[in-house]
Structures are given as C-alpha cells and as structure tokens.
GUMAR-537590 format. One record per residue (C-alpha): x, y, z; residue number from 1. Coordinates in steps of 0.02 Angstrom, whole numbers. Example, Ala and Ser with C-alpha at 12.3 -4.5 7.8 and 13.67 -1.06 7.14 Angstrom:
<atoms>
615 | -225 | 390 | 1
684 | -53 | 357 | 2
</atoms>
This chain:
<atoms>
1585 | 138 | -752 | 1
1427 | 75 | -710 | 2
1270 | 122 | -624 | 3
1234 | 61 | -461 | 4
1051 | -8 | -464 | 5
1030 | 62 | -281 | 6
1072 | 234 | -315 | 7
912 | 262 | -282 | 8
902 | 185 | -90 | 9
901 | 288 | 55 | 10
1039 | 258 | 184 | 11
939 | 215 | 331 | 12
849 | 73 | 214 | 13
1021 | 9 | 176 | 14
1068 | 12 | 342 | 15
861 | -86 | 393 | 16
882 | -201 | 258 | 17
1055 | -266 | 331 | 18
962 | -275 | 507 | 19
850 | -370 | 435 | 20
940 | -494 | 313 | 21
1106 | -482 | 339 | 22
1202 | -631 | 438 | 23
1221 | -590 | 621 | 24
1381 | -488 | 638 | 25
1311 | -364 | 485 | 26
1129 | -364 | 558 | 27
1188 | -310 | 733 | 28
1282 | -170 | 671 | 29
1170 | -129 | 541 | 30
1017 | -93 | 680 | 31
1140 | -9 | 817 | 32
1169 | 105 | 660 | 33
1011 | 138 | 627 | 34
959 | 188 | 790 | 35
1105 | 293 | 830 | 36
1030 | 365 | 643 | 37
859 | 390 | 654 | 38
729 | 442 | 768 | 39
605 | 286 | 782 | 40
434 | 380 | 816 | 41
471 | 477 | 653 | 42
508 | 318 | 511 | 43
438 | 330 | 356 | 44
327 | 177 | 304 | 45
447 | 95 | 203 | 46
543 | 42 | 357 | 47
382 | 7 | 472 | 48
366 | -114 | 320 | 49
525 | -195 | 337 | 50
519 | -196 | 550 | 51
425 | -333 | 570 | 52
572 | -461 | 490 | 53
667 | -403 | 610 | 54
537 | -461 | 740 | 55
590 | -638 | 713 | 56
799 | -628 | 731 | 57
852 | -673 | 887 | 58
985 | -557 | 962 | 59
986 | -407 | 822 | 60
888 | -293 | 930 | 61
977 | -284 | 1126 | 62
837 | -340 | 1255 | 63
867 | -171 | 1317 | 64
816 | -85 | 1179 | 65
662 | 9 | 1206 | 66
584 | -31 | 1049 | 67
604 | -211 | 1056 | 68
432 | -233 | 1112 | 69
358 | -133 | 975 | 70
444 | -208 | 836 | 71
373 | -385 | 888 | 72
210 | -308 | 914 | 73
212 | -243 | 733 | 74
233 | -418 | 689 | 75
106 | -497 | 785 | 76
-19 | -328 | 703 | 77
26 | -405 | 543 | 78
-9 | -596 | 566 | 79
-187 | -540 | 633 | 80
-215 | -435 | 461 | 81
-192 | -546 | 349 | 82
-285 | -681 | 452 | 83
-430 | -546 | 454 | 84
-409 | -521 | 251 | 85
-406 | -698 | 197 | 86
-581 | -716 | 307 | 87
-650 | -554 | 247 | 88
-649 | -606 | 48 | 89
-700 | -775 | 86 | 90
-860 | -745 | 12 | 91
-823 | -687 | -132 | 92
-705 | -816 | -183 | 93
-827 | -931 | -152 | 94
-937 | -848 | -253 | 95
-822 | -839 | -398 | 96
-769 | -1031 | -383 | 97
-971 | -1085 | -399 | 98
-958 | -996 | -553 | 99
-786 | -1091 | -608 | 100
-700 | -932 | -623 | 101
-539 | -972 | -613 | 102
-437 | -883 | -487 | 103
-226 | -859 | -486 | 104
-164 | -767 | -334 | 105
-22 | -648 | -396 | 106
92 | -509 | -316 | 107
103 | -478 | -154 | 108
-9 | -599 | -77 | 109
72 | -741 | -187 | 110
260 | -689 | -87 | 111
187 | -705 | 76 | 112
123 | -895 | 22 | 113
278 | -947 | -55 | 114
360 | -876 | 99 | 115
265 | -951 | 239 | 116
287 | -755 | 280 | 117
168 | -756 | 435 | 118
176 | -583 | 469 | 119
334 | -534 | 420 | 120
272 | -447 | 279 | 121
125 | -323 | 250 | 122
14 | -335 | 132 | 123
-123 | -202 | 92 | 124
-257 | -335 | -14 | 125
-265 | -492 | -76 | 126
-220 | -487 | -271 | 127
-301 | -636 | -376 | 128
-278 | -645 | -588 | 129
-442 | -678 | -683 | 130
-437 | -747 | -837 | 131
-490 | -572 | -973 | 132
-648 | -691 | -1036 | 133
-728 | -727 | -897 | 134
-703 | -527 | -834 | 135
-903 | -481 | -859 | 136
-939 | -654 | -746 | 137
-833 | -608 | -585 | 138
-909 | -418 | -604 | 139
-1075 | -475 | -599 | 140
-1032 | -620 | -460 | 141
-943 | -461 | -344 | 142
-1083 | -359 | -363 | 143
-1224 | -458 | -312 | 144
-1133 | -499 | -150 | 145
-1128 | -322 | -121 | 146
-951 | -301 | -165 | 147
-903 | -118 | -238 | 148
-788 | -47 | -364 | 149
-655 | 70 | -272 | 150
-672 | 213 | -405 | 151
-579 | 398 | -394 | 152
-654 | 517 | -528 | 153
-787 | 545 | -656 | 154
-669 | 435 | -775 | 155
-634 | 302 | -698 | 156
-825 | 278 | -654 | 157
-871 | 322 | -833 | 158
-753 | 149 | -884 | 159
-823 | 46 | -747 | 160
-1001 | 81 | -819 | 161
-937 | 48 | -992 | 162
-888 | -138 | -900 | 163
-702 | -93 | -954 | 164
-588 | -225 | -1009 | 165
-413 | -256 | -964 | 166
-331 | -161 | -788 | 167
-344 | -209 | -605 | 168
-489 | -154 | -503 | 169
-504 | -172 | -324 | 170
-642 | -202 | -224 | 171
-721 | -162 | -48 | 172
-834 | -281 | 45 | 173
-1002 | -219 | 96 | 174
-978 | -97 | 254 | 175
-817 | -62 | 235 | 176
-763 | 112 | 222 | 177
-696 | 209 | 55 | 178
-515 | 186 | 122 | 179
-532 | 20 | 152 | 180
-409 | -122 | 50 | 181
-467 | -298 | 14 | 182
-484 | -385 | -137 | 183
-391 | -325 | -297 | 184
-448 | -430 | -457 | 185
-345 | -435 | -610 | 186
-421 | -396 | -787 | 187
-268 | -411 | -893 | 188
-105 | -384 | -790 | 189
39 | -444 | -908 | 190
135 | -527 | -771 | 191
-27 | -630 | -717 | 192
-166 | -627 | -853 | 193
-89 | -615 | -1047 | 194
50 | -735 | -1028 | 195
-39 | -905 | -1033 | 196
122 | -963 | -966 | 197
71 | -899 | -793 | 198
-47 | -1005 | -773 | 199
6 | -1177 | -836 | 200
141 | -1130 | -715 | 201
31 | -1107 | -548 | 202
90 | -1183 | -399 | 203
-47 | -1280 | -302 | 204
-43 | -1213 | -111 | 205
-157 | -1233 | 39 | 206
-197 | -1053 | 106 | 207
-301 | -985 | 249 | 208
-384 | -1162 | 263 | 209
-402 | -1171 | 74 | 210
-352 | -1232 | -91 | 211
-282 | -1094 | -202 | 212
-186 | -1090 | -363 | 213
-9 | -990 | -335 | 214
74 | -864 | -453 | 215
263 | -951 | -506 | 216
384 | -917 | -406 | 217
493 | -878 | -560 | 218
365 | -756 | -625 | 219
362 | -673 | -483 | 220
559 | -646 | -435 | 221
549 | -575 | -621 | 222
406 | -460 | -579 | 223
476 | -400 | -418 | 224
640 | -344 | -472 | 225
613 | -274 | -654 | 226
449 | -165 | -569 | 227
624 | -99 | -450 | 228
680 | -10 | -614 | 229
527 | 103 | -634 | 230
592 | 260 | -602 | 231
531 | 369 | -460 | 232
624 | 486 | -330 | 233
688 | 373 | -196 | 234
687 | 177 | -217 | 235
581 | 70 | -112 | 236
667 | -70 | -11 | 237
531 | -189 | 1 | 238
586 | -268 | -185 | 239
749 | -322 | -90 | 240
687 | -371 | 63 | 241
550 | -493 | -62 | 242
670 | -565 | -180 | 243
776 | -623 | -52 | 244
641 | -691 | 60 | 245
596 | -798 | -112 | 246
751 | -862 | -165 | 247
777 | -934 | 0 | 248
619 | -1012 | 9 | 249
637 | -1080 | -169 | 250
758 | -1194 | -250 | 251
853 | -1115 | -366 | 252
859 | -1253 | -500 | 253
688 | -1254 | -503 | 254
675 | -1051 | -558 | 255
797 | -1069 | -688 | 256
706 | -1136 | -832 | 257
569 | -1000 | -802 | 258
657 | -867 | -776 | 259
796 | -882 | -925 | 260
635 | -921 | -1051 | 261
539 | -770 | -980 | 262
686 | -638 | -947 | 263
731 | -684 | -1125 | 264
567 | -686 | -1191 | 265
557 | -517 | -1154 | 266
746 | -455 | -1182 | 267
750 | -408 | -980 | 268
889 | -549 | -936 | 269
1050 | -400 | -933 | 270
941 | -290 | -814 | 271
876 | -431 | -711 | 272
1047 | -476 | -694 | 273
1118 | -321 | -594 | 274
962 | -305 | -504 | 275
989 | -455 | -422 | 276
1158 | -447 | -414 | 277
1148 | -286 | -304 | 278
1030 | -347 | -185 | 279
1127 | -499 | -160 | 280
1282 | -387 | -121 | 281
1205 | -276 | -2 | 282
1134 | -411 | 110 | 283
1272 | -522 | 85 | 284
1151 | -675 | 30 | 285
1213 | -800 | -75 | 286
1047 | -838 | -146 | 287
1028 | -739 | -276 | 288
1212 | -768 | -364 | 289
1167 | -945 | -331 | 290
1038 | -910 | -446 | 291
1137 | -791 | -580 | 292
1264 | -935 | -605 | 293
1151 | -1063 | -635 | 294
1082 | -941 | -775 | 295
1225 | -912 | -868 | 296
1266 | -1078 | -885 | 297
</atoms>
C-alpha cells in the first residue's frame, strides 16, 4: 500500500484548500465546512495565508457571512505589501544593476510574477539569485546604501565578517526594524545559483514598473513540491495552493522538457510524481495530471 503524500495535512487545510481551488460545488462545501469547523479569530497562519484566494471567488463565501468582509480585506492588505516591497528595495537593485550584477528573482516572489498573483498570495521578501562570483560586489553595493545583514548569533556574525560564501542572506533597508523582511539575496541556492541551467532558462517579465529576469517556471514547480517532502510535524498547504496556481498559469508543454531533464537529472521524477499527483486529487484540478501524462510519454 502506499503512502499518502498528505498524511501530513491538517483537516481544516484540506478542507481551505478545496475552498479555495476546488470547482464551485467542492469549494462551497469545502468553506461551509470549515466554518462549521473552526473558530475564525483563532486560525493558524497557514490558512490566513491561503484566505486571501478565496477573496477573489465569487459565491464561495455567502454574502451573509460575517467574515466576508475580512477575507477581501486580507486581500486588498496583501496587494498593498507587496506594492510597498517592490518600492522599498528599489534602491538597491538599482544599485546592483549599475554594477552589472546580474539579478534572477527566485522562490516566492518569482510565483507571484508568473501568477499575476496580485495579492492572492503573501510573500514575506523579495528573493533574487546572485551569481556566487560576483557575491563580494553586491555585499559591498548593499552596504554602502546602508543596507544590513539580518544576523542571529555570534556565528552567524563571525561568517558574515569572514564575507562567507555560498547561503542566502537577507537584508533590511536602513530604518527598518530587526524584525523587519525585505530583500533576501542568494549566494549559492542550488535551485537558483549552481545550476547554470537556471539561468539560461530565465523568463523575461515586466515587474513593479520594471524589467526583471524570472526564475523558470519548470524550476520552480520542481522546487515547490520536492521542498513539500522535507519532513516536519504537520505539512504546510501553501506548496499546493502554489503549484496549482502555476500550472494553470503555465502551459504545460512548455514545462515538460524542463522538468523531465531536471527531475531526472537529479533522480526526483518517482517522488515528483505522487506529489503532484496528490495535490491534483485533492483539489480536483486537472492541471497537474495534464502535466504527469505529458511526462511519461
């Protein structure tokens, strides 16, 4: 018998993520479930996370629903952050493009541009891949606009000192607090930095009123359901809730190539496989088989 890949997934997130993707029938019952379920002041951040999908489906939440206001209000909160973070690290991409750093935005931020996600999906900073070489160049660029290191412990000070290579590091703009999230650069992520694959790959995308090179879709669907298998206490929805959101934003013929060279490449293809397959089933998309049968042809 098999494992299910969502052993790990809380009820109420099946029952949010079926609210939130599932055709209208499902979706409908899905969120009258959920509210009968749980109490909505007291939801964990996973499904704040996921609300704001929601916020765009016409007639899954009742007009009488109290919480129908707040849901769209969580999306319009999360349109105006990432308005307010693509403005805020302005700077210091400029910076880093007068020094022809090269810059590949990966992750997160990269989903929400393929997307045309809007604010249906948080983001916490702006990711962008820097080529390993040029790592002592964007360092020096970030700190002379003021830009800091966000650094937790005597050790991880001790290897910014030492001008460490490899890693991510993020960064905080000047009078920002410690807590404070906005600009993550990356040093020598394998997904974004060793492969030079990812970057002959790079989509070409306007963004926030600017030209910016675009981490693959392919490389990303990859990346977003194999991180799915790390294994932790309860499973995080948002990896469903992404891949989907991709594949229909993409065309699948167009991931194929990528993703059968790079799931082979690195002997992930079986697991990627039932990942997919799962999410697919829960939400009752058709995307991602779509996708899967194209692969093993």
């Amino acid at each position: 018998m098999k494992a299910d890949p969502l052993a790990r997934l809380a009820p109420e997130h099946r029952l949010l993520l079926q609210a939130a993707l599932g055709p209208p029938p499902v979706a409908t019952k899905a969120w009258l479930e959920w509210r009968h379920r749980v109490e909505f002041d007291g939801i964990d951040s996973a499904s704040q996370r996921l609300l704001p999908l929601i916020a765009r489906r016409d007639g899954v939440i009742p007009m009488g629903d109290p919480v129908h206001g707040r849901v769209r209000g969580l999306y319009r909160r999360t349109w105006v952050r990432h308005q307010s973070l693509w403005a805020g690290v302005r700077p210091a991409l400029e910076a880093l493009g007068q020094r022809r750093i090269p810059l590949l935005v990966v992750g997160e931020a990269a989903l929400v541009c393929h997307t045309s996600g809007g604010g249906s999906r948080p983001i916490q900073e702006l990711t962008m891949a820097i080529e390993p070489r040029r790592q002592a160049d964007a360092v020096e660029a970030m700190t002379q606009l003021g830009w800091r290191p966000q650094l937790v412990g005597v050790r991880r000070q001790l290897r910014w000192r030492l001008l460490r290579s490899g890693g991510s590091w993020g960064f905080t703009r000047p009078g920002s607090g410690r807590a404070a999230k906005h600009l993550r650069l990356c040093f020598g992520a394998p997904w974004a930095v060793a492969d030079p694959m990812a970057w002959q790959g790079a989509h070409t995308m306007a963004v926030a009123g600017t030209v910016r090179q675009l981490q693959q879709p392919g490389d990303l669907l990859l990346q977003l359901t194999l991180e799915a298998r790390r294994p932790c206490k309860r499973m995080s929805p948002q990896w469903i809730a992404d891949v989907v959101q991709l594949l229909r934003n993409a065309d699948p013929e167009a991931l194929v190539n990528c993703i059968r060279t790079r799931s082979c490449h690195r002997r992930v293809l079986m697991a990627f496989h039932s990942q997919l397959t799962a999410a697919g089933e829960l939400v009752d998309d058709p995307a991602p088989a779509a996708l899967l049968a194209q692969l093993v042809r």
